[in-house]
N, C-alpha and C positions, 0 to 999 in steps of 0.2 A: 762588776765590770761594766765600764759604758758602755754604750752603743761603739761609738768609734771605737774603742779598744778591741772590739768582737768581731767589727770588720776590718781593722787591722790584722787581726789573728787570722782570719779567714785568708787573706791576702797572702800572709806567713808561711799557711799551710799550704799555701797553692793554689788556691781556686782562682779561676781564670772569671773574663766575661767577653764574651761577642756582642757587641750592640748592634752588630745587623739583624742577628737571628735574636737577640735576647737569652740565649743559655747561657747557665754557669756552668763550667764544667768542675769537676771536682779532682785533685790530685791525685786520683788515679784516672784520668781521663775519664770520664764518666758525666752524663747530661745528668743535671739534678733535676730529678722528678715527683720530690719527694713533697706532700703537701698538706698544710693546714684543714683542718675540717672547716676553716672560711671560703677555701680553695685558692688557699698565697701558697707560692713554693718557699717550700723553709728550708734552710742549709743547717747542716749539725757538724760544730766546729769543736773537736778534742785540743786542749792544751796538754802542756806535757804533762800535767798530773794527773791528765785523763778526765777532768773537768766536761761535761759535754754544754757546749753553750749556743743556742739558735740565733740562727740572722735569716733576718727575711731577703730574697731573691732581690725583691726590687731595692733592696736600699743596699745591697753590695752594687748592684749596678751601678746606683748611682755612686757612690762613692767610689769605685775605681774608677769613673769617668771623668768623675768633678772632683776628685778628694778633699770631697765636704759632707757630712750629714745633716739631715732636712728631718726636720718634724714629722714632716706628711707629704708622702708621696702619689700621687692620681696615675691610675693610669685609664688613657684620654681613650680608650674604644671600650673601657669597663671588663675586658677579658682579664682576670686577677692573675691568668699566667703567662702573659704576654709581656714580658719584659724588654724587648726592643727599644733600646734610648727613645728612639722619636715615638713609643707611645707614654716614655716617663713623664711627669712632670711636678716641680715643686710647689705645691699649697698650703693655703690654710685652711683647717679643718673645715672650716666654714665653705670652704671654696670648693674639699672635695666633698662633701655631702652636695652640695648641687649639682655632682655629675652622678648621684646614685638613680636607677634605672624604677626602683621598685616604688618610689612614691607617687602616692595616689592624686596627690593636690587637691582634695576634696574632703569633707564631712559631712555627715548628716544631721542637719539639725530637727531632732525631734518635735520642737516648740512649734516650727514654722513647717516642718514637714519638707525643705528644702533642704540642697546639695550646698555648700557653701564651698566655692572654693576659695584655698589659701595659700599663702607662700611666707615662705622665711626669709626677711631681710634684715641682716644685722642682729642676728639670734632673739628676732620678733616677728610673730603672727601676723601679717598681714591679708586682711578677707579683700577678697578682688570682685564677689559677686556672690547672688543668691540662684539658685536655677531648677528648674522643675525636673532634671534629668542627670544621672551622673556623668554623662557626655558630655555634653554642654557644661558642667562644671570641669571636667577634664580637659575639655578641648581649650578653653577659659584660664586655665595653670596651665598648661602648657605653652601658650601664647604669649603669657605675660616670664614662663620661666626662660623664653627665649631672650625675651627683653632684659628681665633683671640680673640672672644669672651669666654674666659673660665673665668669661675665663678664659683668660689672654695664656697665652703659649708660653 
């Protein structure tokens, strides 16, 4: 079953969305709180043969909002259960890996004994600088991730 077909069903069965607050609520009125071990809220949708099929939170959202399905969904303050329309947004995977929180921008190069930091652009390694300190190479990505990474709303 597609994607679309599963948030259709979901829709079928009743599940609701709030875009203020971001909740689904579930056909027995109930806030779905139920959650991925990535920490996405997952919805578990019965057809009538009893079939159980998952949709992820945020792409019912969007799809009862927009009644469209998108590839890849960002959400822009990086809380994975914060589904409020205005923290949704549609990208490319490229686009949302530049708003992930955990990358370091830096490596250590053994040869030279320096921090090098670097950045992805256009699914390439780009080295920004060499530096005596993992600071200064972080501070160094971070500067330039301001720069290159812009992600329009």
């Amino acid at each position: 079953m597609s994607r679309e077909e599963k948030l259709k069903l979901a829709l079928n069965k009743g599940f609701t969305y709030n875009s203020e607050t971001g909740y689904i609520i579930s056909p027995t009125g109930k806030i779905c709180t139920k959650k991925t071990k990535n920490g996405y809220i997952m919805l578990t949708v019965r057809d009538s043969d009893s079939f159980a099929y998952y949709v992820f939170a945020h792409q019912l959202a969007w799809y009862y909002s927009y009644n469209e399905t998108v590839d890849c969904i960002d959400h822009i303050n990086r809380i994975k259960t914060d589904n409020r329309l205005c923290n949704l947004r549609s990208v490319t995977k490229s686009q949302n890996a530049m708003n992930m929180s955990n990358n370091k921008g830096y490596t250590f190069c053994k040869k030279t004994k320096k921090y090098i930091a670097i950045i992805m652009l256009n699914y390439k390694k780009k080295q920004l600088g060499s530096f005596d300190t993992p600071e200064d190479a972080r501070k160094c990505y971070l500067e330039n991730k301001d720069r290159y990474h812009i992600i329009n709303n």
